[in-house]
N, C-alpha and C positions, 0 to 999 in steps of 0.2 A: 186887463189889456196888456197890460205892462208885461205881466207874469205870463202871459202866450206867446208872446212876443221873444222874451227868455227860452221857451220849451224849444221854438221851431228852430232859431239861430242852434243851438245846441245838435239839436238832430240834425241841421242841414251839415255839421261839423263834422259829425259821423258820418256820411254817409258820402261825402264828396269824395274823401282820397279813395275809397270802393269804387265809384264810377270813372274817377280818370286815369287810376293806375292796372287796373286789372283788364281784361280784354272778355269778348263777352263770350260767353260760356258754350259750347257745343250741343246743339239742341240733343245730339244723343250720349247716352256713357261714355267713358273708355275702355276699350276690355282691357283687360292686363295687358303689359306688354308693347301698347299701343306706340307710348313713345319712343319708343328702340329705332334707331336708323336700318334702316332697310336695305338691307345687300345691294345693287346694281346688278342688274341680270346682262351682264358682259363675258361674253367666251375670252376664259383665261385658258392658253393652253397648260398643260398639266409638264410640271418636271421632270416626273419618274416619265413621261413618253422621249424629252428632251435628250432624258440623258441613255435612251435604251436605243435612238438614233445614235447618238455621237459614238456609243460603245460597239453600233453594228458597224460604223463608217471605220472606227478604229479598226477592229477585228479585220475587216475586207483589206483594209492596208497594210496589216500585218498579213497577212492572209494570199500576198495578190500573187495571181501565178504568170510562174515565167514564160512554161510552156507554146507553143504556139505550132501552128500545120501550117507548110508551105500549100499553100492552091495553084493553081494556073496562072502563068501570068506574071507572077512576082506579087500573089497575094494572100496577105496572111491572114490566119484565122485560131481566134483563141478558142481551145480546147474547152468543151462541158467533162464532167464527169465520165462518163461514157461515150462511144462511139462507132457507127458500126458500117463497117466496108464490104466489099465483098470482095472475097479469094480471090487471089489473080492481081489485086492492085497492089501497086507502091505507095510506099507514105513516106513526108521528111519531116519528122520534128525538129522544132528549133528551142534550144532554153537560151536566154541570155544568161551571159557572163563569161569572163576571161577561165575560170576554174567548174567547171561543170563536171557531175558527176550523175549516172544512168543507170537506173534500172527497168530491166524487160526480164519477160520468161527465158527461166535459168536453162529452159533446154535449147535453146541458142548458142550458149557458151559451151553445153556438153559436148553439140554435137561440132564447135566450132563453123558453123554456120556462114559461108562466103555472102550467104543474103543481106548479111545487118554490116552494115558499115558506119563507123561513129569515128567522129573528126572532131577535134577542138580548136576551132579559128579564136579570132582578136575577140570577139566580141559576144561571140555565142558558142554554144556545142553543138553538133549537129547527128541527128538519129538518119539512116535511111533502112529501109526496108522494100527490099525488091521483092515482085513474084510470090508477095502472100499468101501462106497456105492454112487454112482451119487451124491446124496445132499451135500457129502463133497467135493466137487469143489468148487476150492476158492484158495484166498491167502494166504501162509504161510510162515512168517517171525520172525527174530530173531534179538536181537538187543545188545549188552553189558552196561549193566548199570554201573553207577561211582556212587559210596556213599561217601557220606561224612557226617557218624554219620546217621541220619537218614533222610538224602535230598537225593535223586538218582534223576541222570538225563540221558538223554539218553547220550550212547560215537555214534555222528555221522558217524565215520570214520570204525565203527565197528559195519558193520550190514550187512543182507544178505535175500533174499527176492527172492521167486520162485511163480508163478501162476500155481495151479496141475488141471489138467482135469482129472477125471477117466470118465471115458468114458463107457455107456452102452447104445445099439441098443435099448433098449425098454426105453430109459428116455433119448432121447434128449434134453430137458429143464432140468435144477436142480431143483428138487422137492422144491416146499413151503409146507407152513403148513396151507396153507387157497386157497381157489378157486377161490378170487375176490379179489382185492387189489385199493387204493386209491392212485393216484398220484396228490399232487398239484404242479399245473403251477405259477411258481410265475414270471413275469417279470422281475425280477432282477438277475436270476441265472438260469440256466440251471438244468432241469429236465431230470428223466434219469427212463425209464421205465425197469424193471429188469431182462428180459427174456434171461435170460443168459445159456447158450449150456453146455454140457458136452463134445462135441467133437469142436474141432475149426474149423474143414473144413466144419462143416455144413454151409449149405445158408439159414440164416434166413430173413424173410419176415416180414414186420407190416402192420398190416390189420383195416381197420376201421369195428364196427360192424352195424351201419346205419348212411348214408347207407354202405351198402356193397362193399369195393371198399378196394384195396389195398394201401397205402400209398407209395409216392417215397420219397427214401432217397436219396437226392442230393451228399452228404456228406459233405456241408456246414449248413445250418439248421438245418437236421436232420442226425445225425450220428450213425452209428453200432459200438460198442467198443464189443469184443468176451466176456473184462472181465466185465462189464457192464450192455452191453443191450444197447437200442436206448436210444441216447440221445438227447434232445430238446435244443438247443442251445441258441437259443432265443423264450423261448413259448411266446404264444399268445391268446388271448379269443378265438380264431380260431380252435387250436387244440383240447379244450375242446372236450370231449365223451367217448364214451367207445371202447375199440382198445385191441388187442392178438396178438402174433407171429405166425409165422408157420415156422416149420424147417425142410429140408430134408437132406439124409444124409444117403446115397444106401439102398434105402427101402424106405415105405410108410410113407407122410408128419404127421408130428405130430404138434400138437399145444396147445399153453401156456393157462394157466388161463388168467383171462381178467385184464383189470386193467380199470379202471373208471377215466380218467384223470378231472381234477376239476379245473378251475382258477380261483386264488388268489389275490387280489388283495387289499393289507392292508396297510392303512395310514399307512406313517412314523413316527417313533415316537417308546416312550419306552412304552410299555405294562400297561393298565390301569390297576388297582385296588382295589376292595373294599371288605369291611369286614362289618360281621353282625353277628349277637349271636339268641341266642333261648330265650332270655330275656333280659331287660336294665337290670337286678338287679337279685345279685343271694346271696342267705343267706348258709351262714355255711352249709355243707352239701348236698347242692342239684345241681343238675346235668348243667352244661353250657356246649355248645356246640357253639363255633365261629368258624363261615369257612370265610376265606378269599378265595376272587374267582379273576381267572389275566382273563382278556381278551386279547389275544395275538394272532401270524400268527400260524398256526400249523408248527405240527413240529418242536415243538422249546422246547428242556430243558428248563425247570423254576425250578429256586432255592429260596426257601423262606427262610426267617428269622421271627421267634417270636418272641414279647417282651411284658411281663407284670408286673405287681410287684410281685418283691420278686423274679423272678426266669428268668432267659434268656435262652432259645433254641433254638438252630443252629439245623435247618434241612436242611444241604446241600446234594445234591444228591440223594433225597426222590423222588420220583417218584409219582405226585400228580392224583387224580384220574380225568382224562379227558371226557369231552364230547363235540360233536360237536353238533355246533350251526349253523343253515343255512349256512352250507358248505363251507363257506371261515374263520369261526372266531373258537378258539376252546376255551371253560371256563375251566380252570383249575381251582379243587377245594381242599381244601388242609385243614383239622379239625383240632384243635386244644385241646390237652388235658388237664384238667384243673386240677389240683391235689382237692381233697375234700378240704382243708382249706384253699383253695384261695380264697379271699372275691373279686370279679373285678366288677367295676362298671363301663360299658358299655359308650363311648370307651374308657377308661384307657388300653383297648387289644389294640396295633398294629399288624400288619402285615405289613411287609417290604419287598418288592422284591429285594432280591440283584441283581444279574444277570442272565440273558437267554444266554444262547450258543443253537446253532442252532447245529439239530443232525447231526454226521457224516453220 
């Protein structure tokens, strides 16, 4: 009795601190894993979106245009991208700022044009344009200048820029001032043939003139920009010929002047050089004439530099008198004036190219 009594006390000893300390068992397994805390299914939004706002909010305020169109009234209105009026109307742009500077289509200035009047008040600069015609289609833009003493540069963050269509049924193309025009193909840059619309919904076509045959624009190769014209992405000897537009646009097809495209094709390298005179030897008094001539690609600004004795002349941005030479090379010729009491004894004249900027 004794000795059973012993047995149970013993097992009741084992088995106690199992029943009060442990908690009771989950009638099924655990999978793996089970006890891992479990995410909250809560919308976090996401950084990279956070920070792709803050960067577009940035950019816009760097970005913000100054631009603005006077309406009826005394009511302004900020400029899109583009915009499109019809021939015959006035338009006033306004840019803020005490230093405003403007550009519009350069044949405005050629033809000094009484229509475009531009004023700079306290506060703003101001564009007007009277009695709009098809040919003034184009870009116009405005920008705020920084001085400092007599250096200005552009202020980037303060500029403002519209593309204006006036728009007339009888001049779907913007008029040029010539009826044939020369494009060269140079392999290294994209050409851009200029047959540019006055209405943007027009469908303009490029046409070969022999043979006869319409051109496809892929829109990889060859591309249509409205503010533009077709662009040659990568020309080739292939496209060489002569090629026009055709554009229609609710009514009867119209079509461009032609253009003669031409391929180019010019060693690399800096622009030759040479100079020659009307005499080796000129005496007190009598007349020298030295022209320095560049052989270069066309198309290209040339800026020369004189040097002789007794006197140095900077002609930068002279505008040299050109001619073309079998269709790929153009000679720039550029005279030199010799004052009466220069004694120059041939070639004591230089001529020095400083640099070529290729034209906008």
């Amino acid at each position: 009795m004794r000795l059973w009594v012993l047995l149970s006390l013993l097992l009741l000893q084992e088995t106690l601190p199992h029943v009060m300390g442990q908690p009771a068992k989950s009638k099924h397994p655990k999978e793996p894993g089970e006890n891992k805390i479990k995410p909250v299914n809560k919308r976090v939004k996401p950084k990279a979106s956070k920070m792709k706002e803050r960067e577009s909010v940035d950019s816009s305020l760097k970005s913000q245009s100054i631009l603005t169109q006077v309406m009826d009234k005394g009511h302004f209105q900020k400029l899109a991208s583009t915009l499109s009026l019809s021939a015959g109307q006035s338009i006033e742009l306004r840019c803020k700022g005490s230093n405003v500077t403007w550009n519009y289509p350069s044949y405005l200035d050629t033809f000094k044009d009484s229509r475009l009047s531009i004023k700079q008040l306290d506060r703003y600069g101001q564009l007007i344009l009277a009695n709009s015609t098809a040919a003034d289609t184009g870009e116009y833009s405005c920008w705020l200048q920084l001085c400092n003493g007599n250096k200005c540069r552009k202020d980037e963050t303060k500029t403002g820029s519209t593309y204006i269509f006036f728009t007339d049924k009888e001049e779907l193309f913007v008029p040029t001032p010539s009826y044939f025009e020369i494009v060269y193909l140079n392999p290294d840059k994209p050409a851009v043939i200029p047959c540019r619309v006055t209405t943007p919904s027009a469908k303009v076509t490029l046409h070969r003139e022999f043979p006869a045959e319409e051109i496809e624009t892929d829109g990889t190769d060859i591309v249509y920009d409205v503010k533009k014209g077709f662009v040659y992405q990568h020309p080739t000897s292939d496209h060489k010929g002569i090629v026009y537009c055709k554009a229609e646009s609710q009514g009867a097809p119209q079509i461009s002047i032609k253009y003669h495209l031409l391929y180019v094709e010019v060693p690399k390298g800096p622009p030759s050089t040479t100079i020659s005179a009307s005499s080796s030897r000129a005496d007190v008094g009598d007349s020298v004439h030295v022209i320095c001539t560049v052989l270069g690609e066309p198309d290209v600004d040339v800026n020369f530099r004189w040097r002789y004795p007794g006197q140095e002349v900077h002609c930068i941005g002279e505008t040299p008198i050109s001619v073309v030479t079998n269709l790929s090379l153009v000679r720039s010729f550029y005279p030199l004036p010799l004052p009466d009491n220069c004694i120059c004894s041939f070639p004591c004249c230089e001529c020095l190219l400083m640099h070529t900027n290729p034209l906008p």
